[in-house]
C-alpha distance (Angstrom), angle and dihedral (degrees) to the residues before:
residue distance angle dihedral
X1 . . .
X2 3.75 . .
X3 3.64 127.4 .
X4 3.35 88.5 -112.7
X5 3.23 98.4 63.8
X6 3.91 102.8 30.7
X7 4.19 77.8 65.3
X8 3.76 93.1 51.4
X9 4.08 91.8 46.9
X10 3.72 83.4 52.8
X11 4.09 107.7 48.0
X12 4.40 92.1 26.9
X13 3.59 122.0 12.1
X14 4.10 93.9 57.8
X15 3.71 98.8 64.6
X16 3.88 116.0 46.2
X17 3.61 88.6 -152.4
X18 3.07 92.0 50.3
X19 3.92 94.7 48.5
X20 3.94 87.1 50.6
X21 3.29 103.2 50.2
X22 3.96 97.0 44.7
X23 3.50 87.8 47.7
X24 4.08 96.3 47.7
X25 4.38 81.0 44.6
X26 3.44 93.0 47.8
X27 3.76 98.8 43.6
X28 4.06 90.2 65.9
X29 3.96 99.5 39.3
X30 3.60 108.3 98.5
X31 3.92 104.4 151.0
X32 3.93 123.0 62.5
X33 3.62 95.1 -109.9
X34 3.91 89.2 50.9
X35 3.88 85.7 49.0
X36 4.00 90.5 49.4
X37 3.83 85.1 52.8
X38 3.80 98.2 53.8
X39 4.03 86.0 42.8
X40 3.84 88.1 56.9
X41 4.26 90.7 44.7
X42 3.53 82.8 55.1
X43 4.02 97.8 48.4
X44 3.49 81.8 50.2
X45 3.27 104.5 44.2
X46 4.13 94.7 55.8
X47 3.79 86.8 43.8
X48 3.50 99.1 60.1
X49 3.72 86.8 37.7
X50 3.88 88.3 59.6
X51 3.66 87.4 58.8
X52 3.75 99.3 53.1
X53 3.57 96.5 -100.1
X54 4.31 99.3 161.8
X55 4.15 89.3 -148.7
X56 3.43 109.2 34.4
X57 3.90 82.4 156.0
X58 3.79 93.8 69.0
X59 3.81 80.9 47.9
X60 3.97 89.9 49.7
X61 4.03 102.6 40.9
X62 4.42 88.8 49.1
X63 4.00 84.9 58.0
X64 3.25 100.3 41.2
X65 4.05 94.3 44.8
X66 3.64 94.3 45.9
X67 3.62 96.1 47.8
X68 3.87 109.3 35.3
X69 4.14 110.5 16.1
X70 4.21 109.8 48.8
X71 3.82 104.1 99.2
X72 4.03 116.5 106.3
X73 3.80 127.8 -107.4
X74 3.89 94.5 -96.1
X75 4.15 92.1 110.3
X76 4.15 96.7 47.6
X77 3.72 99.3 125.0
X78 3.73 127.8 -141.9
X79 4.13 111.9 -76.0
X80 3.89 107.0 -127.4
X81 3.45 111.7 -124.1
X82 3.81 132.0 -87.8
X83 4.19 90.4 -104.3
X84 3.64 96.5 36.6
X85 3.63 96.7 53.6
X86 4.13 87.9 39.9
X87 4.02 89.4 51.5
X88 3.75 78.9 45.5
X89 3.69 94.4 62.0
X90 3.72 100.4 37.3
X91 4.02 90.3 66.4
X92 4.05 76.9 74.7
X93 3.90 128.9 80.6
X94 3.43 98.2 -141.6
X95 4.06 123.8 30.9
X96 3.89 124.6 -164.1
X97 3.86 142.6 -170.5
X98 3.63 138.9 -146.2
X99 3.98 102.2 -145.5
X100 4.01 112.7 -156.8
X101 3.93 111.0 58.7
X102 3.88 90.4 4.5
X103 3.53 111.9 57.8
X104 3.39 103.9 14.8
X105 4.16 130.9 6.4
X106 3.80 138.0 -154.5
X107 3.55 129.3 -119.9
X108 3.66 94.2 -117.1
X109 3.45 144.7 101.0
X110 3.59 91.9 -130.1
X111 3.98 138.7 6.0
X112 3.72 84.1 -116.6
X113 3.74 94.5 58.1
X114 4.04 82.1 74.1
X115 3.68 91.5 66.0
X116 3.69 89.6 44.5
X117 4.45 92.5 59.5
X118 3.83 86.5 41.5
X119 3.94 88.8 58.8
X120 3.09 92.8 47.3
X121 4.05 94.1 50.6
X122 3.95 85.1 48.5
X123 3.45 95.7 45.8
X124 3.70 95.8 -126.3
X125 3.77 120.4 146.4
X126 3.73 118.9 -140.9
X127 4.05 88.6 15.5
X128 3.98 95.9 150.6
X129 3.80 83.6 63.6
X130 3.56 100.8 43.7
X131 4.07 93.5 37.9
X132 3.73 84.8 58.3
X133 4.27 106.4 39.9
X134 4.15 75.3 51.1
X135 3.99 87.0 55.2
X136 3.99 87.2 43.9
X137 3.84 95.5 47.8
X138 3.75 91.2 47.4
X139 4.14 96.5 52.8
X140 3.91 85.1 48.7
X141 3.36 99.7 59.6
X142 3.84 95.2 27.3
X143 3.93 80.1 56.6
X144 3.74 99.2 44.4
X145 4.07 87.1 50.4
X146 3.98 104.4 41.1
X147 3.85 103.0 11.3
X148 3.91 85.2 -118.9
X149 3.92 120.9 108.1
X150 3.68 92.6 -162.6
X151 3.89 115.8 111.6
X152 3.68 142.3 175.6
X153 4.12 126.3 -116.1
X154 4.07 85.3 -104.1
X155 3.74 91.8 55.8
X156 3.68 95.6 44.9
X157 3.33 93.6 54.6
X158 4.01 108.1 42.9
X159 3.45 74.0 73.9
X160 3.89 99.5 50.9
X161 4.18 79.2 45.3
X162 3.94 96.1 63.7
X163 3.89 94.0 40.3
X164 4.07 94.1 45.8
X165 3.84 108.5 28.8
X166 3.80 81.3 -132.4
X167 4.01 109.0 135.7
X168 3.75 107.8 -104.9
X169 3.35 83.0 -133.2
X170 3.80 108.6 58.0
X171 3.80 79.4 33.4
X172 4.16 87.3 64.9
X173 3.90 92.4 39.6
X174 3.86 95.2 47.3
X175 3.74 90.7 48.0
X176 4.07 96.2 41.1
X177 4.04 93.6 45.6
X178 4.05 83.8 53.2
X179 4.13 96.7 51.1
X180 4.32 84.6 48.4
X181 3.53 88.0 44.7
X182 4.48 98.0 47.8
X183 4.10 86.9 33.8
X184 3.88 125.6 116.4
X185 3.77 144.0 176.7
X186 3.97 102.1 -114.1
X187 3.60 93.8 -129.2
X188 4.07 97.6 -142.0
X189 3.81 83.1 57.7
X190 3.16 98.6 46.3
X191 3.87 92.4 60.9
X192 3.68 90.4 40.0
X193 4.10 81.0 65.7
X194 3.89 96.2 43.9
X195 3.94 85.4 56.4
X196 4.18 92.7 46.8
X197 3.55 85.0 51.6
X198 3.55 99.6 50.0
X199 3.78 90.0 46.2
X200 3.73 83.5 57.8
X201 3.97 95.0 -112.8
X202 4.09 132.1 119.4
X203 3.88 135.2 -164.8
X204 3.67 146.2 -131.2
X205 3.53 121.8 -129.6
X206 4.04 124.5 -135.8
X207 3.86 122.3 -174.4
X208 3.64 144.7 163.4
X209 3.56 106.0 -129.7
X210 3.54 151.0 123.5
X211 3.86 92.5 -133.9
X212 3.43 117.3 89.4
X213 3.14 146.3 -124.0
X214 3.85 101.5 -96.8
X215 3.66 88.4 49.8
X216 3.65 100.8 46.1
X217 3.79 90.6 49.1
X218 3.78 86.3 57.6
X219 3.69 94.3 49.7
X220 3.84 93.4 49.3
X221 3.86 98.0 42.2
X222 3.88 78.8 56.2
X223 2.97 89.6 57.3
X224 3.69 97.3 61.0
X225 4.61 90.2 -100.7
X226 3.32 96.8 128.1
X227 4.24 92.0 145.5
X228 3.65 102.0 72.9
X229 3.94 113.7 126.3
X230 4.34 99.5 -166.7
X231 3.61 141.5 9.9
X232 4.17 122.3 -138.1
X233 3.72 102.8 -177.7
X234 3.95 114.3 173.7
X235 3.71 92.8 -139.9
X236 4.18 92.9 58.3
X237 3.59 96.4 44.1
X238 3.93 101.9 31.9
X239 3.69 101.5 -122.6
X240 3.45 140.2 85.7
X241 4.03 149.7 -151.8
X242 3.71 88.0 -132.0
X243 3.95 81.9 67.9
X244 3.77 93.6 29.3
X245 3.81 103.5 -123.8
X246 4.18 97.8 105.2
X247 3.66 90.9 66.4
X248 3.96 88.3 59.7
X249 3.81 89.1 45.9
X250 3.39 90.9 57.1
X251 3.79 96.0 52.6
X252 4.08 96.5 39.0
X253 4.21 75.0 55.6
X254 3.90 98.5 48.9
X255 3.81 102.3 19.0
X256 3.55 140.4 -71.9
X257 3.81 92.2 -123.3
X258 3.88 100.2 63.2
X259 3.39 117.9 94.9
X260 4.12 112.4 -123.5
X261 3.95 146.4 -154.2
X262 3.33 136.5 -165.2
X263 4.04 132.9 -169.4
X264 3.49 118.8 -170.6
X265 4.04 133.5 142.3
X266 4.17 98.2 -121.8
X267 4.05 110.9 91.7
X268 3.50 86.5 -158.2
X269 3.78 107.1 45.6
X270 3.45 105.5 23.0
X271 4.20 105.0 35.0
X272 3.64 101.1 24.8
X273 3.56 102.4 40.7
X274 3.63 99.3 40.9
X275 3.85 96.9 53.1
X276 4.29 85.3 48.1
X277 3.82 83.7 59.3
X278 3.77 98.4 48.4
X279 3.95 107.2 -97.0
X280 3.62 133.0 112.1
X281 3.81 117.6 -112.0
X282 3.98 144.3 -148.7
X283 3.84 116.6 -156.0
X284 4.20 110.8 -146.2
X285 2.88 106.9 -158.9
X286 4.47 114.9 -177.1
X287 3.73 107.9 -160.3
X288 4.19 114.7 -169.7
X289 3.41 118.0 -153.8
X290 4.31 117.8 -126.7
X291 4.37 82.7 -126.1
X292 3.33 96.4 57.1
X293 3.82 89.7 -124.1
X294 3.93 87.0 134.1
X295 3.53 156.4 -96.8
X296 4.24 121.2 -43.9
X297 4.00 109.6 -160.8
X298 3.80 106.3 -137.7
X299 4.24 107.6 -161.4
X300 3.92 113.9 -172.7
């Protein structure tokens, strides 16, 4: 394991919360002082954490918002198309998808809010806390035996098991019946694949998560993505573009010689990364408006 990545184990992969909001922080920062922000969220974040503090991501997103994210709208730039960024993509061998936030969204306010409907189906109090310490506990040990911190949904929640008395189990279907149920085809995306397809090209699909393959499949063929030619999920093959090593998976798999691109909605993982690892990159990024009058798909 690189240095690198030991380091990133260490201050973001051992606290879900952590992981999520860093991720959701570093996702929007796309100017060095926005980047500086989300570095001191994170320093913050594992400080407070240090002290016992049982939400350092509350802690982490205030920072992070108040220093980085509090300009207006005025320099959101036009969204290509759906068929110019999908001609855009097929001048490259070898396309690839982020999954969560990209291709398709959730019908939540926040990834955590899915833990928070599954308690409530389980009839566990205090289950966002629990579901995540169980997602802690499981990258610890998963780290301490492999030197990787990324785990599947059955790991996570043999932990969640011996802390709850729920059935791992019902746990896994409670909390897999709630992601089908919140799930939906990002419809910018999904037109961005209608145009692939009718330029005769397909994609892979690359994600950090502790869902697998099987299951993601499912969600996305739910969805109505029925055109995607290989899955590279972080939990299967026990690394990650949040620490940079997937994306060279993926070309020791296809071939070093290809030329690749990635689009994805996480500055960090998805931009960043890919371009340190030798492929091209397109930065989703979903903006909501406060009105409610919809989403506006920003491509840069």
């Amino acid at each position: 394991m690189s240095v690198k990545q030991s380091i990133y184990n260490l201050l973001v992969n051992r606290s879900p919360e952590i992981r999520d909001t860093y991720s959701r922080l570093s996702a929007r920062a796309s100017s060095g002082r926005e980047r500086i922000g989300v570095y001191a969220a994170l320093a913050a974040m594992n400080a407070v954490r240090l002290f016992g503090e049982k939400n350092p991501g509350r802690i982490g997103s205030r920072i992070g918002t108040a220093s980085c994210f509090t300009g207006g709208r005025s320099g959101r730039r036009t969204a290509e198309s759906p068929r110019q960024l999908a001609e855009r993509l097929a001048g490259y061998d070898v396309i690839s998808c982020d999954v969560f936030d990209t291709l398709i969204f959730r019908r939540t306010r926040e990834p955590s809010d899915v833990f928070r409907t599954v308690g409530e189906a389980l009839e566990c109090q205090d289950f966002v806390r629990l579901r995540r310490e169980g997602e802690r506990r499981a990258r610890e040990k998963k780290e301490g035996r492999t030197g990787s911190t990324e785990v599947t949904l059955e790991e996570i929640w043999q932990e969640v098991e011996g802390e709850t008395g729920i059935p791992a189990a019902e746990g896994m279907r409670a909390e897999l019946e709630t992601e089908t149920a919140v799930c939906y085809a990002n419809p910018y995306m999904k037109q961005v694949t209608e145009c692939l397809v009718s330029l005769g090209r397909k994609y892979l699909v690359t994600s950090d998560m502790y869902l697998g393959e099987e299951t993601i499949r499912g969600l996305l063929e739910r969805c109505g993505y029925t055109e995607i030619e290989g899955y590279y999920i972080s939990c299967e093959i026990g690394l990650s573009k949040s620490g940079g090593e997937l994306f060279d998976y993926v070309r020791s798999a296809c071939g070093w010689e290809r030329r690749y691109i990635h689009v994805g909605d996480n500055q960090s993982s998805d931009v960043r990364n890919a371009a340190r690892h030798g492929w091209a990159s397109v930065h989703y990024r979903r903006e909501e408006d406060g009105e409610g009058d919809g989403d506006h798909n920003t491509v840069l």
